[in-house]
C-alpha positions as CSV (number, residue, x, y, z in Angstrom):
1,X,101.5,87.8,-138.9
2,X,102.7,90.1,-141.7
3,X,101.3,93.1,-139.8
4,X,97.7,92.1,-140.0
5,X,97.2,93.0,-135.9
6,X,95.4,95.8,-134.5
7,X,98.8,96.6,-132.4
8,X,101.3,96.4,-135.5
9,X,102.9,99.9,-135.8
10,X,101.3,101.4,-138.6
11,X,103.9,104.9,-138.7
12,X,108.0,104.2,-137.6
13,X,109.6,107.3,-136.6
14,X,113.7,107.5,-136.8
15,X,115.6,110.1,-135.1
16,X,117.8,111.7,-138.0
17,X,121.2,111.1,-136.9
18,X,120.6,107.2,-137.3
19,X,117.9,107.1,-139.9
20,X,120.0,106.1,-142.7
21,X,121.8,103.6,-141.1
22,X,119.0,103.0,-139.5
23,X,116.8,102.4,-143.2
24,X,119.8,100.4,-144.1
25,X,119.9,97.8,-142.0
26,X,115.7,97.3,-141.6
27,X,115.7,97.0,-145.5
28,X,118.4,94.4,-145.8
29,X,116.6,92.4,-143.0
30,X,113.4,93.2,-144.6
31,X,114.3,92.2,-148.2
32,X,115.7,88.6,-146.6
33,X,112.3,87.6,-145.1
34,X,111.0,84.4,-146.8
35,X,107.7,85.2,-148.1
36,X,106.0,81.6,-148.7
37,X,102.5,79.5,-147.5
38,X,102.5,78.4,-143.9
39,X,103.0,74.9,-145.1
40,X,106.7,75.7,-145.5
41,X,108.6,75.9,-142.5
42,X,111.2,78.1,-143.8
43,X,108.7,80.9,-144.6
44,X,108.5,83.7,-142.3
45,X,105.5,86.0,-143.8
46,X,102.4,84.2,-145.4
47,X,100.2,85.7,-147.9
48,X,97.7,88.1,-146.8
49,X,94.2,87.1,-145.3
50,X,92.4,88.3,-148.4
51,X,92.2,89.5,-151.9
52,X,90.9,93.2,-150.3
53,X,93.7,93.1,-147.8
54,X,96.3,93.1,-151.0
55,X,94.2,95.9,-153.0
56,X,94.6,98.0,-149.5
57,X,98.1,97.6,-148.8
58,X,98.9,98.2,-152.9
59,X,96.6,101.4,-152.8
60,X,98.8,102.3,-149.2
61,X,102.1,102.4,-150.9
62,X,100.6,103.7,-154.3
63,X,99.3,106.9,-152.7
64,X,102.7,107.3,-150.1
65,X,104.8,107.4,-153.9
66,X,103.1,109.4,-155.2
67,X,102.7,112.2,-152.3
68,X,106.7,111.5,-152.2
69,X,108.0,108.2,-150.4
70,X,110.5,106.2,-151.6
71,X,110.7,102.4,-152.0
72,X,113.4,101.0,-150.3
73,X,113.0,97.3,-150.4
74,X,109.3,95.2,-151.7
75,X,106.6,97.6,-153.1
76,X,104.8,94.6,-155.1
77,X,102.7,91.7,-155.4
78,X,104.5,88.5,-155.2
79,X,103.3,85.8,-157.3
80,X,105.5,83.1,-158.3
81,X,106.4,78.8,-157.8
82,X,107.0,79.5,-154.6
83,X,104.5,82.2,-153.4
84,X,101.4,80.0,-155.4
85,X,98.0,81.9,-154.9
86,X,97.1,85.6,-155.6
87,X,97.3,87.0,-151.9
88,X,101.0,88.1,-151.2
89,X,102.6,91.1,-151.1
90,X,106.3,91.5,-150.7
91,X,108.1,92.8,-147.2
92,X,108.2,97.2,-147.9
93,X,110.5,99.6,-146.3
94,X,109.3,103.1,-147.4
95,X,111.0,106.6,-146.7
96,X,110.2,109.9,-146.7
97,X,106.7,109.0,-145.2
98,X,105.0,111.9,-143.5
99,X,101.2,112.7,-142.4
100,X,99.4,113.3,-145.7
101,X,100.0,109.4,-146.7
102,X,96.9,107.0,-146.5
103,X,99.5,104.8,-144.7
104,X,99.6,107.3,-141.5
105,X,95.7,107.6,-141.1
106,X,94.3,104.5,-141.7
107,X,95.9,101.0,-140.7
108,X,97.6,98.7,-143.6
109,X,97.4,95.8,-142.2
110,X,100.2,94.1,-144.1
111,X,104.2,94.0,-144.3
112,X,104.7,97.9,-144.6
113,X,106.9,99.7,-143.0
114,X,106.4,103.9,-143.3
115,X,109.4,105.3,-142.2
116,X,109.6,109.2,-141.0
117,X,112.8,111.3,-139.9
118,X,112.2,113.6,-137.4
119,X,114.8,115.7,-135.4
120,X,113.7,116.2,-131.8
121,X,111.5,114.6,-129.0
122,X,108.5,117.2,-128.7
123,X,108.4,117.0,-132.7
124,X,108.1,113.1,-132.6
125,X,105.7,113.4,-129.6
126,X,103.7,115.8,-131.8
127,X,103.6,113.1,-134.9
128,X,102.8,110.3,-132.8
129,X,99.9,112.3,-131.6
130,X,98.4,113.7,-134.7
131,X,95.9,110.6,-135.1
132,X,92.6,110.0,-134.2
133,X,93.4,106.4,-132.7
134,X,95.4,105.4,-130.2
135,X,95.6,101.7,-129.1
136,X,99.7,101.2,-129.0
137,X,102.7,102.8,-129.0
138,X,106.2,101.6,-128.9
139,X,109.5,103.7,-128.2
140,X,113.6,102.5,-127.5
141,X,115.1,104.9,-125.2
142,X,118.2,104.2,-121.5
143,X,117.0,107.8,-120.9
144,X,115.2,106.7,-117.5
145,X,113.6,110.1,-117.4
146,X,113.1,110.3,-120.7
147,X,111.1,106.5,-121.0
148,X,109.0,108.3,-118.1
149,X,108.5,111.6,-120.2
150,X,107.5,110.3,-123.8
151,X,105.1,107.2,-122.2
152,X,103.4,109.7,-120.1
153,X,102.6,112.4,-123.4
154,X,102.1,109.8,-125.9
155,X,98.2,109.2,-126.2
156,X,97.7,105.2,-126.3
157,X,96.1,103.1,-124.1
158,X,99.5,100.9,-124.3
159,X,103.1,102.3,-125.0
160,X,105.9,99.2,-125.4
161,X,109.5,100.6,-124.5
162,X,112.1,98.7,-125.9
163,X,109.6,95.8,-126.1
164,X,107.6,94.8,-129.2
165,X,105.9,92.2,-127.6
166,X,103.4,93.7,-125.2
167,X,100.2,91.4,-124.9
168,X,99.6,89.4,-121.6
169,X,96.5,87.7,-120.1
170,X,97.4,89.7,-116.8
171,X,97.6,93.5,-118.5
172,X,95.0,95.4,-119.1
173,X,94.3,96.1,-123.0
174,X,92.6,98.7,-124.8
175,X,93.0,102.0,-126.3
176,X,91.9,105.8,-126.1
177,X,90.5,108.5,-128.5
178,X,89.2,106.9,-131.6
179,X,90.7,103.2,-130.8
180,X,87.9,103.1,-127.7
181,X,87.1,103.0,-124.3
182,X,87.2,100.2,-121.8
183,X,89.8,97.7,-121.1
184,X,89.6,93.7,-121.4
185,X,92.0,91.8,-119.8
186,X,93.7,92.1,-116.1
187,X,91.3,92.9,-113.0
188,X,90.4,96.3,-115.2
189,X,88.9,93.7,-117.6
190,X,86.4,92.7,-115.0
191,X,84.6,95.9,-114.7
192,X,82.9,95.7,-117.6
193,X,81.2,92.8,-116.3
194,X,80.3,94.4,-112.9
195,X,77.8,96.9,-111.8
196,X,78.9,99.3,-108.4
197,X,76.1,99.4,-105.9
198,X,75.9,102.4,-103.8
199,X,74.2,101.9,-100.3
200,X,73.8,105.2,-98.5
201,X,72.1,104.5,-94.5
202,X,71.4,107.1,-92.5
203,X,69.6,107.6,-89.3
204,X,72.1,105.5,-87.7
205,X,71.7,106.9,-83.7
């Protein structure tokens, strides 16, 4: 969907032992996604819903160069025999992303990456915290005590660990802070739809 969902992961933070190997191997599978219309089988990211979506997402990366991120891979409109029609943009990896960027307070909604080094667990916690929203979160850790530790302090009404793919009819869904209140979904989902009725009898002997 070319990151046009309200759960796509709008900030990617990489410990900095691996992040350059890390940046390496997400741009070379980045730059081999086939960008082409949803007619095409082989193509893997279609264009973007609309002409505004592609003005956002070129402003996004725009303002993260120019505050200091570094184009890895994409970074441009795509227009071309194959890519046919004025509303693609091509796959980005960026580095050097940090908190001033547009692209780390407002949602892209297209086939960005932002990627941010960071050194230790309570400084990522921080990062991932500094944001008015929180709808989903996503972490890869074995550290049973640490998966228990970082999904606990990270503020999101969802946290995926090791697991991108974290929508189901049966789980509850919704966020906190800015991203809103309530869930839809699950037996949680039901409340909305319920009023609680308090009887309170007394006299009883």
């Amino acid at each position: 969907n070319g990151g046009q969902t309200c759960v796509c992961p709008n900030r990617v933070f990489v410990q900095a032992k691996v992040h350059d190997a890390f940046v390496d191997k997400l741009a070379a599978r980045v730059g081999a996604l086939r960008v082409g219309p949803a007619s095409d089988e082989g193509s893997q990211i279609g264009p973007m819903i609309n002409a505004r979506a592609v003005d956002k997402i070129e402003r996004h990366v725009r303002d993260a160069v120019s505050r200091g991120a570094r184009v890895v891979v994409g970074g441009k409109r795509l227009r071309d025999a194959r890519c046919d029609g004025p509303n693609y943009y091509a796959p980005t990896v960026l580095v050097n992303a940090d908190s001033t960027m547009e692209c780390s307070c407002e949602e892209t909604f297209g086939p960005v990456v932002p990627v941010t080094r960071f050194e230790s667990e309570a400084e990522v916690i921080a990062a991932a915290n500094e944001t008015p929203f929180g709808l989903a979160a996503y972490f890869y850790s074995t550290d049973v005590k640490r998966i228990w530790r970082v999904a606990d302090a990270l503020e999101s009404g969802i946290v995926g660990i090791n697991e991108g793919a974290l929508a189901a009819e049966a789980a509850p869904f919704g966020g906190v802070k800015e991203s809103g209140y309530g869930r839809e979904g699950s037996v949680h989902g039901l409340e909305d739809y319920m009023h609680i009725k308090y009887v309170c009898q007394g006299q009883l002997d």
